[in-house]
C-alpha positions as YAML, in Angstrom:
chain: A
units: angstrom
residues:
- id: 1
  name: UNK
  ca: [132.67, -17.18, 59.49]
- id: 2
  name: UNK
  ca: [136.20, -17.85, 59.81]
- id: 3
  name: UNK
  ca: [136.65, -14.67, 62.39]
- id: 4
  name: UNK
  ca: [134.06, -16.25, 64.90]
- id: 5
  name: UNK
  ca: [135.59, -19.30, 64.86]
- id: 6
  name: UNK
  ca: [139.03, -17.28, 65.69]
- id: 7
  name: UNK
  ca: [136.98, -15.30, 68.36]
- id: 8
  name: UNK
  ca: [135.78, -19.05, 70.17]
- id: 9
  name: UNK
  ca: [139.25, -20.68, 69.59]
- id: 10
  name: UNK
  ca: [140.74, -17.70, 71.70]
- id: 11
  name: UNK
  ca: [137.60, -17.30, 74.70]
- id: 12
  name: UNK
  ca: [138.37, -21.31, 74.96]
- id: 13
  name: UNK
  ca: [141.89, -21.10, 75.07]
- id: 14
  name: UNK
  ca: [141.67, -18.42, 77.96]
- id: 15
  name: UNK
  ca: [139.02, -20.20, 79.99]
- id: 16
  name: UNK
  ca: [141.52, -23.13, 80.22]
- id: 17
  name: UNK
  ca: [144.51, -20.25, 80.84]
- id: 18
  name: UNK
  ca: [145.56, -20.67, 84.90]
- id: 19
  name: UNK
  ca: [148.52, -18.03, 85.05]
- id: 20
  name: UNK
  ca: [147.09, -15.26, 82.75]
- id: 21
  name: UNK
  ca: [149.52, -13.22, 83.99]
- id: 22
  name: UNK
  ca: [152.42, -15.91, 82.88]
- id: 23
  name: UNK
  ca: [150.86, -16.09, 79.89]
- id: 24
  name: UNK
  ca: [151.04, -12.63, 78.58]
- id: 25
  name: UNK
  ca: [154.33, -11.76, 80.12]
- id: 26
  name: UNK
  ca: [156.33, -12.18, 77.05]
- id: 27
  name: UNK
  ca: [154.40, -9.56, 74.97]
- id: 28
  name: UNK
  ca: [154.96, -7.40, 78.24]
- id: 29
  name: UNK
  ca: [158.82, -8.18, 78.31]
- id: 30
  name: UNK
  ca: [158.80, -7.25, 74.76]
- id: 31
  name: UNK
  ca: [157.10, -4.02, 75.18]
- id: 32
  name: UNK
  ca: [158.72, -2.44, 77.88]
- id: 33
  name: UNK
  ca: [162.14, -3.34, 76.05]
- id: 34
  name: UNK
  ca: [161.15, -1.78, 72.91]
- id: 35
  name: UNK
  ca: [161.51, 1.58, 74.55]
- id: 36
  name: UNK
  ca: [164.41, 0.91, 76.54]
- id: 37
  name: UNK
  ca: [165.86, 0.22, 73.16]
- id: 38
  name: UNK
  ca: [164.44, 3.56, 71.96]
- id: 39
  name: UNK
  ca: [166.05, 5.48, 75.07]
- id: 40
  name: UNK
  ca: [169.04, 3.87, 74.69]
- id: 41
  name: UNK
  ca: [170.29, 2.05, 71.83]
- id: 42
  name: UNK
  ca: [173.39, 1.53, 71.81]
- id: 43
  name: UNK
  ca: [172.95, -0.18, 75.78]
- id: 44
  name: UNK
  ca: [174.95, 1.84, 77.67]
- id: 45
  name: UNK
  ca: [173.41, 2.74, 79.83]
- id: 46
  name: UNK
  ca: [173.21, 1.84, 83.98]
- id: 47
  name: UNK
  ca: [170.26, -0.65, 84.30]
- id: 48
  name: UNK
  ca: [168.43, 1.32, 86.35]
- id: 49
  name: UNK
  ca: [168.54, 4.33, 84.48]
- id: 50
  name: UNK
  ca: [167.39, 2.36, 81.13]
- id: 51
  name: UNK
  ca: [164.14, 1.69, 83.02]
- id: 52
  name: UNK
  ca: [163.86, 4.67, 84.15]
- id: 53
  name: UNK
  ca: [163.87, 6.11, 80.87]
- id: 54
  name: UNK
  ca: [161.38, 3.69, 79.41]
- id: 55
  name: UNK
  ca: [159.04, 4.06, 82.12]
- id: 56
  name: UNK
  ca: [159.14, 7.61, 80.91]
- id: 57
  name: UNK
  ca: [158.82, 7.10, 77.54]
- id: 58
  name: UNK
  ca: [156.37, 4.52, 77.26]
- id: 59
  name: UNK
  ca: [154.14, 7.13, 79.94]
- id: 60
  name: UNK
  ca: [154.77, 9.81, 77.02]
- id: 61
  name: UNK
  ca: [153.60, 6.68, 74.43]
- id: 62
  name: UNK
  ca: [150.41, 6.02, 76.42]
- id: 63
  name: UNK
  ca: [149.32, 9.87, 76.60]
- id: 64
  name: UNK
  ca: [149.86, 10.20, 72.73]
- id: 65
  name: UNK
  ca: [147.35, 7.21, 72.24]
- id: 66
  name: UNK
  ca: [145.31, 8.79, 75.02]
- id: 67
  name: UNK
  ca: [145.31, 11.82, 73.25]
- id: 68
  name: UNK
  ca: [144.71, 10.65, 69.57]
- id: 69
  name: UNK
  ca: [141.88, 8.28, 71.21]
- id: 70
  name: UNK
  ca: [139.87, 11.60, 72.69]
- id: 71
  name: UNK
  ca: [141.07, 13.23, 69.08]
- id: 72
  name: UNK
  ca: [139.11, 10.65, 67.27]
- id: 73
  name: UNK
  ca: [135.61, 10.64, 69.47]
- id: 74
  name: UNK
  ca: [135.62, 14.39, 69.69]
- id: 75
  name: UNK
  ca: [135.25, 14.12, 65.74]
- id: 76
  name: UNK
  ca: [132.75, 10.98, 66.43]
...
């Protein structure tokens, strides 16, 4: 029972959630700076060209799930 009590705790705790976009933006930050971490790790890179190179790379990461997902229900 304990994981629909977890399921109710977290639909409350939304409902009463103003800035959802506030809320979630520090799993965002974190995302987006695990691949500019993976493009460049050693942070030498120009700013600009760090994002640039994570926007790439986490395109690349979102087409590998894409493609694993359509893997997985052509099997289905």
């Amino acid at each position: 029972m304990a994981g629909i009590d977890k399921r109710i705790a977290v639909l409350v705790s939304w409902s009463k959630t103003g800035d959802r976009k506030q809320r979630t933006k520090p799993g965002r930050d974190a995302f987006v700076a695990r691949f500019e971490r993976e493009v460049d790790p050693e942070g030498v890179l120009p700013v600009e060209e760090r994002r640039r190179r994570a926007e790439l790379a986490k395109r690349a990461y979102m087409l590998r799930l894409a493609k694993r997902s359509a893997q997985v229900r052509k099997k289905g």
